[in-house]
SERO-4910 file (N, C-alpha, C, O; in steps of 0.05 Angstrom, whole numbers):
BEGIN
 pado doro    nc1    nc2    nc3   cac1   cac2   cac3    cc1    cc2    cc3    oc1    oc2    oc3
  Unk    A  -1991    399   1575  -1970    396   1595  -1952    421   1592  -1940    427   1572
  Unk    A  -1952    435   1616  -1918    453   1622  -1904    453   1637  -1908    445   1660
  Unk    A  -1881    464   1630  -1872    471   1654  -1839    484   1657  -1836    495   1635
  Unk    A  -1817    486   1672  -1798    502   1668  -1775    491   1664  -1770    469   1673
  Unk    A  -1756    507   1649  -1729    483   1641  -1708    501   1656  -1709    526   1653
  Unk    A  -1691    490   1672  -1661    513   1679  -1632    493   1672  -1625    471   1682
  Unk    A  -1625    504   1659  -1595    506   1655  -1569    515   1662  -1570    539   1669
  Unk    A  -1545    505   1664  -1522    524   1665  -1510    531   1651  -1492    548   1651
  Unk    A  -1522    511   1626  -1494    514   1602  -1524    529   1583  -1548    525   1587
  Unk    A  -1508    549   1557  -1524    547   1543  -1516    535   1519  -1517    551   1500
  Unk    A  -1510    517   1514  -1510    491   1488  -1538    472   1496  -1557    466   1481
  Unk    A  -1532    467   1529  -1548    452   1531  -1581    474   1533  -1596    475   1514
  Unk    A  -1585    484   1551  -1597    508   1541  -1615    499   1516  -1638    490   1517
  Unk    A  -1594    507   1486  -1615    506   1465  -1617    475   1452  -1628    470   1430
  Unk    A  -1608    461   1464  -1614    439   1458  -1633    420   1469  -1635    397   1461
  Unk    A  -1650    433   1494  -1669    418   1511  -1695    409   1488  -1704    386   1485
  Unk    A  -1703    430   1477  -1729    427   1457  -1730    407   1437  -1752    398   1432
  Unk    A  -1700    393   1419  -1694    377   1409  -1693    354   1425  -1702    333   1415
  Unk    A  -1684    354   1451  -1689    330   1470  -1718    320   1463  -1726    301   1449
  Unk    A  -1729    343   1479  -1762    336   1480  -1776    326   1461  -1794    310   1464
  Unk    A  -1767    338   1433  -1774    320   1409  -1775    293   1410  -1795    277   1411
  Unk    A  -1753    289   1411  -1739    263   1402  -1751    248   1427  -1747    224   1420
  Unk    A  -1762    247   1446  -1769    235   1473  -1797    230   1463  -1805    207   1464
  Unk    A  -1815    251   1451  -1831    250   1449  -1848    238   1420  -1870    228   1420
  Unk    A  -1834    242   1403  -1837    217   1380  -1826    193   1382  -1835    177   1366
  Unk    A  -1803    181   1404  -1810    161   1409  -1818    148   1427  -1806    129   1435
  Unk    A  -1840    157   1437  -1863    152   1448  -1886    139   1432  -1904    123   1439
  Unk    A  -1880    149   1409  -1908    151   1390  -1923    165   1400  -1941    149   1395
  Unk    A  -1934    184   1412  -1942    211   1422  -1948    236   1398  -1929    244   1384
  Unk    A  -1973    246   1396  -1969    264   1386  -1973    297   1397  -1984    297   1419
  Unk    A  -1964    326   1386  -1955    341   1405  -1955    364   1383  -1955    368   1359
  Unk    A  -1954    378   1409  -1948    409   1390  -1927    424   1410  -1936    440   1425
  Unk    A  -1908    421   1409  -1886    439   1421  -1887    469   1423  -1888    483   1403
  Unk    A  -1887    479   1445  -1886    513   1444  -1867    516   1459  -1875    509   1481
  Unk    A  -1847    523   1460  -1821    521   1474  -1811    556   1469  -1800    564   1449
  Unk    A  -1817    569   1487  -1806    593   1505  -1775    599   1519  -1769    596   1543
  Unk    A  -1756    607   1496  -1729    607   1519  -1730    637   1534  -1729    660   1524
  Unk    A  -1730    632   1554  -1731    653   1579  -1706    665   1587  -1689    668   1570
  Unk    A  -1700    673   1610  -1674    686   1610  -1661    666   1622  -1667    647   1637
  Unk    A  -1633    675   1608  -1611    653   1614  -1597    655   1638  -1593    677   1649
  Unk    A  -1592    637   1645  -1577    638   1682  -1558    654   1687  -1545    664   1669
  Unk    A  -1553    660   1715  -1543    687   1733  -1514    668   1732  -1514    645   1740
  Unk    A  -1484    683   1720  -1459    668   1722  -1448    688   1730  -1443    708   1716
  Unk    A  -1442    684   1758  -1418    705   1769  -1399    712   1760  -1383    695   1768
  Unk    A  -1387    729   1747  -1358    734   1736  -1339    726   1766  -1346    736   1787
  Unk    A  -1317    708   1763  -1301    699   1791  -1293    717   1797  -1298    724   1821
  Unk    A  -1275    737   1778  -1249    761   1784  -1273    775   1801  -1266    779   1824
  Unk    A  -1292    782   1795  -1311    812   1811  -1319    797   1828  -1327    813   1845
  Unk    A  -1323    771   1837  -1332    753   1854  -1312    760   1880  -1318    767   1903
  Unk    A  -1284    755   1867  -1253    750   1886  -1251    773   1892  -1242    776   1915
  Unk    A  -1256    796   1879  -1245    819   1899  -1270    831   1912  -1266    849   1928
  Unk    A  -1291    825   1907  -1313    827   1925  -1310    812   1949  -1321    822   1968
  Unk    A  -1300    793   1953  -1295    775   1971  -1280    783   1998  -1283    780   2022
  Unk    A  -1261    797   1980  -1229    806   1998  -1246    834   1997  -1258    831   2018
  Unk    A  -1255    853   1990  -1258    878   2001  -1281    873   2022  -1278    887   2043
  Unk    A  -1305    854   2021  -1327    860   2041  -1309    847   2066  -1313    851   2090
  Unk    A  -1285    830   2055  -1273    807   2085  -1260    834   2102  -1261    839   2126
  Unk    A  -1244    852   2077  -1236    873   2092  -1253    898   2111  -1244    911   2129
  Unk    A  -1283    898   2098  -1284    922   2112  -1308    911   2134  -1319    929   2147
  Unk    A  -1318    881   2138  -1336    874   2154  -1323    844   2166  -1339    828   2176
  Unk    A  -1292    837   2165  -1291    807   2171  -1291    787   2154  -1313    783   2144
  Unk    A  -1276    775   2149  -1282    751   2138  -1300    727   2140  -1310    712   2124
  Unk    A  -1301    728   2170  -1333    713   2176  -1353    728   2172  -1375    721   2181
  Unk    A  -1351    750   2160  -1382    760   2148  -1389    737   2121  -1412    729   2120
  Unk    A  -1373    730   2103  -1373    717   2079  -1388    687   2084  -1383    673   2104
  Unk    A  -1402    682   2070  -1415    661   2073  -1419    647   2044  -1432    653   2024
  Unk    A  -1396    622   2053  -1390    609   2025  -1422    585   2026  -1427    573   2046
  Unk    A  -1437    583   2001  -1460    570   1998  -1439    535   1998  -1420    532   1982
  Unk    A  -1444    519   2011  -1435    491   1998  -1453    482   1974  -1439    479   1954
  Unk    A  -1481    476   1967  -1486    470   1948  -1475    489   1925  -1496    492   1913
  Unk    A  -1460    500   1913  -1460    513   1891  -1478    523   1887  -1495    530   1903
  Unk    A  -1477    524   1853  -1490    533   1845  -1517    525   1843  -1520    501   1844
  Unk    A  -1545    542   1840  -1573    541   1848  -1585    535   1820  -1574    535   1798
  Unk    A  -1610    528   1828  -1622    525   1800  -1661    544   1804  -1682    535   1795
  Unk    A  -1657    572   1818  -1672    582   1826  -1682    603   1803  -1664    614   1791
  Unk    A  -1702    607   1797  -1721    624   1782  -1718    650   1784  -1727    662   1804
  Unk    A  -1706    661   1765  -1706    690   1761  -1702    698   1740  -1700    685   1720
  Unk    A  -1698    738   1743  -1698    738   1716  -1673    758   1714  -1666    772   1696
  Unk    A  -1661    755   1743  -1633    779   1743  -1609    780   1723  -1594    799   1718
  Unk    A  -1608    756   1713  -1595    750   1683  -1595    773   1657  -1577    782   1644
  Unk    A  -1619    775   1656  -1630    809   1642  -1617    834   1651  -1622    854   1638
  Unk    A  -1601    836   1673  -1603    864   1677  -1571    866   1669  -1560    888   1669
***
């Protein structure tokens, strides 16, 4: 069995694999864990967020800005790295 874990926090983050443990011995299940931590999620700094906000509102409109309602995503990448 695989497959992919996303987080926002990283406590919880490194604490998924101990989940899976503990889920999985009591199961009575037996297993071999290979647990891969990948790159950690994309967190906008707000301040570079806020004045990104007000300079693009200034130089294209404020209805250029397009606030997402769901928040934050739980989408696959790896821009966290750069």
């Amino acid at each position: 069995m695989e497959g992919t874990v996303r987080t926002f926090d990283e406590s919880v983050r490194m604490y998924i694999p101990v989940l899976m443990e503990r889920i999985t011995e009591a199961h009575g299940a037996t297993y071999q864990l290979y647990y891969e931590y990948g790159y950690a999620s994309v967190v906008n700094d707000k301040e570079v967020t806020a004045k990104m906000e007000k300079n693009i509102g200034n130089a294209l409109g404020k209805e250029s800005i397009v606030q997402l309602e769901q928040g934050a995503m739980m989408g696959s990448e790896d821009f966290s790295a750069f």
